[in-house]
N, C-alpha and C positions, 0 to 999 in steps of 0.2 A: 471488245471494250476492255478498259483496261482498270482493275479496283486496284484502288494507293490508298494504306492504312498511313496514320501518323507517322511513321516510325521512316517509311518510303519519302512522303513530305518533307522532314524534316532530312532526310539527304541530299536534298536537293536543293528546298529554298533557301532564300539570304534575303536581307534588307536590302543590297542593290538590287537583286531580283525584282521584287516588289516593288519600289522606287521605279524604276524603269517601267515596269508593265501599266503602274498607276500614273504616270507621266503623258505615256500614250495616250491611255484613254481617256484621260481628261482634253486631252487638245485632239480627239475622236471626238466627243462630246460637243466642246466648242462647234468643231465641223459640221454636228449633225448624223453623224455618222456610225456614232453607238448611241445606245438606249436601254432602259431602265423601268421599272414599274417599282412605287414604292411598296415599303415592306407591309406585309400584314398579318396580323394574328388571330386568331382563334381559339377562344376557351371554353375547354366545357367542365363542367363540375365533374370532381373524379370521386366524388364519397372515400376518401382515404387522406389520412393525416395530411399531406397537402390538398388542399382543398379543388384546385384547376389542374387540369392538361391544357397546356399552350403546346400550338403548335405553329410556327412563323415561317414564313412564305418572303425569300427575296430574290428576283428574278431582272437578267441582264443578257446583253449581246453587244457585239459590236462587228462592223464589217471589214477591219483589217486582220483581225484575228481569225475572224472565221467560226467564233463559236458564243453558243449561248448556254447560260446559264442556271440552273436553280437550286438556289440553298433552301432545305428543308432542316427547324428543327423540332423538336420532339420533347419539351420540359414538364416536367412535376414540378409546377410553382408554388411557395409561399410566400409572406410580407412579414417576417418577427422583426420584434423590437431587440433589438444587440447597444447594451452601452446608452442607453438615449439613442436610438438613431433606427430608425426602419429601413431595412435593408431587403433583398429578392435573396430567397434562394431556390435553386432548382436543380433539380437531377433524372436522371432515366433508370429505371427499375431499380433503383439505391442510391444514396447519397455517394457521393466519388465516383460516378460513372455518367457519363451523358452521352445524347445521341442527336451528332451534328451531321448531316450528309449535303455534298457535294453533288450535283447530275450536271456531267458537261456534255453538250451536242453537237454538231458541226454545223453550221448555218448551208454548206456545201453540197450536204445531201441528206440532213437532215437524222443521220444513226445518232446514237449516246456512243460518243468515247471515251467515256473514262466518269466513275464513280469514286468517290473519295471522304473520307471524313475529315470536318472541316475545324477540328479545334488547334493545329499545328496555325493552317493558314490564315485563319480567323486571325489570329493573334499581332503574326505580323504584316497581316491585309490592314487590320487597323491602325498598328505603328507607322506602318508609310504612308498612312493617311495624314497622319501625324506630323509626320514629317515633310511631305508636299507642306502644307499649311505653314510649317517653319522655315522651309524655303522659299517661298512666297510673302509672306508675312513677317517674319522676327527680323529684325536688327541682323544685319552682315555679322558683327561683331562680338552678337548674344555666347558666351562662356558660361553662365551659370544657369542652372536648372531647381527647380522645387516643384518635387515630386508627392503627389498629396496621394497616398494609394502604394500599395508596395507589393501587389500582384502579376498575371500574369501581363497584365496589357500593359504596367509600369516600364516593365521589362521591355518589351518592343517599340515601347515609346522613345527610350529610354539609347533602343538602338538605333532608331531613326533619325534621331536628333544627333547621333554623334557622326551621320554620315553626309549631316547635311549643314551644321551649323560647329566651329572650334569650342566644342564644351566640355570644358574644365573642372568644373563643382558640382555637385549634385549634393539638394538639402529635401530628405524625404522624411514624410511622417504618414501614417494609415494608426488606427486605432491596436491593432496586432506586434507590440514591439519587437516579439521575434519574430513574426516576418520582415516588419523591417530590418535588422541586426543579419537577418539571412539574405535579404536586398543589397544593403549594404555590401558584405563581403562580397556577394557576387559581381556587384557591377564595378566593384575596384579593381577587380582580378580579370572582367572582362574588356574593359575600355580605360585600363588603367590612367584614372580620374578619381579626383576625392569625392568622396560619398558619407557622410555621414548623417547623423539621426535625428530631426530635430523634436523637441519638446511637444508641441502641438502646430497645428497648420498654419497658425500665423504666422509664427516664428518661420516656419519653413519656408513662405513666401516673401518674404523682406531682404529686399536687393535681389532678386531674382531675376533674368533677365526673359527669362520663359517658364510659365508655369502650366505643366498638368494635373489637368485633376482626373487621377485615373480607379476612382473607388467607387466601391460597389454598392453605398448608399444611394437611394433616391430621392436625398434632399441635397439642397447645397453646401458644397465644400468649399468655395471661394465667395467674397462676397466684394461687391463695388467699392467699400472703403479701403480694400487691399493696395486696389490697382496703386502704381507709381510709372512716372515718366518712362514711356519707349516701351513697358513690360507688354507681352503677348503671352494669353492664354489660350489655353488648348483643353478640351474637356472629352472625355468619353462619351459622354447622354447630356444632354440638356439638362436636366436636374442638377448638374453639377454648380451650376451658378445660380444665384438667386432670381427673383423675374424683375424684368428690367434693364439688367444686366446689357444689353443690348443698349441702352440710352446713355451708359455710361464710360462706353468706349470710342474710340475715334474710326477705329476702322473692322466690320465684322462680313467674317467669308466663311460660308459653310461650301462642304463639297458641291451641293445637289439637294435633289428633295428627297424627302427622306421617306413620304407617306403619303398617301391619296388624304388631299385638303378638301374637306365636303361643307358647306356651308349648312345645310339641314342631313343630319347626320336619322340613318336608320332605328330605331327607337331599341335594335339591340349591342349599337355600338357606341363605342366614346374613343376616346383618344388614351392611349394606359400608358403603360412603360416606354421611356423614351420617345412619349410622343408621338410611339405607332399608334395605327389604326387599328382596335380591336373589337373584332366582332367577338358577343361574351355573351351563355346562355346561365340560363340559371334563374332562380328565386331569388325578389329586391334583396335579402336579404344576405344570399352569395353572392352577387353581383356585387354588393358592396365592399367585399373584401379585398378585389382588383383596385388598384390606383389606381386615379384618373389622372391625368394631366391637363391642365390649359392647354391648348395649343394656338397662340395668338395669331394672326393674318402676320403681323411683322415678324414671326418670328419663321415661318412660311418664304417671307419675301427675302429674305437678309440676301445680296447678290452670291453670286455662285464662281466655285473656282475656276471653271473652265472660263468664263467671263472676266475675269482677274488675269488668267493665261493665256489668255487671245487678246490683253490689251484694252477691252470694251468698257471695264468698267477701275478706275484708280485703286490703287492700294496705299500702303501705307508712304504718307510725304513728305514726314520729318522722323529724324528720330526718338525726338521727345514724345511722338504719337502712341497712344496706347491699340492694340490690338488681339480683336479675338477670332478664335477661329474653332466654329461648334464644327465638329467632326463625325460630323453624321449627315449621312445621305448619298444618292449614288452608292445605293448599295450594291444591288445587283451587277449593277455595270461593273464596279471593282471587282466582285467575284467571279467574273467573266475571265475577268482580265488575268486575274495572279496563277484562278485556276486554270487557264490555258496554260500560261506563260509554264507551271509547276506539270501538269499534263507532258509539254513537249521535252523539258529535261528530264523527267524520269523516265519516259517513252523510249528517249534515246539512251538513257542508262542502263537498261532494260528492268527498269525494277518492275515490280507490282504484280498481282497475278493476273493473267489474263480472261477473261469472261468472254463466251461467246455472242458477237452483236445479235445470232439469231433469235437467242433466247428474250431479246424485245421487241423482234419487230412479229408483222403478222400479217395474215392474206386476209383479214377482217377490215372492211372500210368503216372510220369511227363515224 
């Protein structure tokens, strides 16, 4: 079995990478042919300045690749109030450190090959999520970008869209102006394109031809008045738009589901963060402190990209059409995907250290 740290990842992957492996298994999916369970979480009260231990569960496969998948992560959650605005933060034994793991297995004979940590991947698993949905969705023609969020998923988003769409401009705002000012610099020097800063988020989305909202609040950053002719939004988490959002565009494609949809829900779960499923122990009064979210039946049903990519269901049929595209769901399946696809070129590079498969398997029948 073979463990790839960050550093091993990031030798290897690229946005085409990713682009491709998530290409695949979307038109695997169409086929039937991969699959997915959506994500799920679990909190329990940790008695320490943040209040929960989450721990989230998203698991995939598919049968041309050959492997399945499971992302485990491991967070110290809180909900503070930053600026007006309630935001998540979370970390693993300290603030600046977290703990994201990768288990990839071969569908072939059933070993773990390869263990990995998942926040290089993570990053631009989600940008070419992104990015599928902008080559699907946006305007042939779309050049200009506003960028609501100036971190790391801005960044991947950021890359995706310039591999998939001729963009020109980028107009970014997040509440951190020097992260923005250090966004800026960077992505003029990386995709040498203008980038500058705009004043707050409205301003950043006017004439926009593609808009992400890629910020780490839990409330919305984009709102229906925004929209204008032909514009495609793109969002991190559902939060990112206000509710309703959905009745106000002409055309809306999410990847996949994104969560087990229960009609009469367990009396110790609800729906939290993005919409996942969260089973949450605790006193009403710690329970309280998790977010809940709606999670509507139509927002559930919005069709699905592999359905958009097999044909089955229209996309967008003018260009005056407004379009969104929530980027969540089909978790696991992508994680399947990128981490094989990242699995076989660093395999063949010989990177990573190698870990003995015996050391997991065993002569105990479970």
């Amino acid at each position: 079995m073979l463990f790839l740290n960050n550093d091993d990842v990031a030798r290897v992957i690229d946005m085409p990478l990713c682009l491709d492996a998530l290409e695949s298994l979307f038109r695997e999916l169409a086929r039937g042919d991969a699959v997915g369970m959506g994500r799920m979480d679990m909190y329990v009260p940790s008695g320490q300045e943040s209040p929960y231990h989450r721990l989230a569960l998203m698991v995939g496969g598919s049968r041309k690749d050959g492997y399945a998948c499971i992302r485990i992560i491991s967070d110290m959650v809180s909900w503070p109030m930053e600026r007006g605005h309630r935001r998540e933060n979370k970390y693993a034994r300290e603030p600046g450190t977290w703990c994201g793991l990768l288990l990839l297995f071969s569908t072939r004979d059933g070993t773990p090959v390869a263990m990995m940590n998942d926040g290089r991947l993570q990053h631009d698993r989600v940008g070419a999520g992104a990015g599928l949905g902008a080559r699907y969705l946006a305007r042939e023609d779309s050049r200009t970008v506003a960028m609501i969020g100036s971190g790391g998923m801005a960044r991947s988003y950021l890359d995706a869209l310039c591999q998939v769409r001729p963009i020109a401009k980028v107009s970014v705002f997040s509440l951190n102006s020097a992260n923005v000012r250090g966004y800026a610099e960077e992505m003029r020097e990386r995709h040498g394109i203008e980038v500058e800063a705009a004043a707050d988020a409205r301003t950043a989305v006017r004439g926009a031809d593609i808009v992400c909202c890629c910020a780490s609040a839990i409330e919305p950053v984009f709102f229906a008045d925004w929209l204008e002719p032909g514009m495609t939004v793109i969002d991190v988490n559902r939060n990112s738009v206000e509710p309703g959002f959905l009745h106000a565009v002409d055309v809306a494609v999410r990847p996949g589901d994104a969560t087990p949809y229960l009609e009469n829900l367990p009396p110790e779960a609800f729906y939290a963060r993005g919409g996942y499923l969260g089973y949450v122990a605790g006193q009403e009064e710690e329970r309280a402190l998790v977010p809940r979210v709606n999670l509507p039946r139509e927002i559930v049903d919005i069709p699905k990209l592999p359905d958009l990519m097999s044909g089955r269901i229209p996309g967008r049929a003018s260009p005056e059409q407004t379009a969104w595209f929530m980027n969540i769901g089909a978790i696991g399946p992508q994680f399947s995907a990128v981490t094989g696809a990242v699995y076989e070129r660093a395999r063949d590079a010989g990177l990573g250290r190698e870990i003995p498969t015996d050391l997991f398997l065993e002569n105990i029948r479970a």
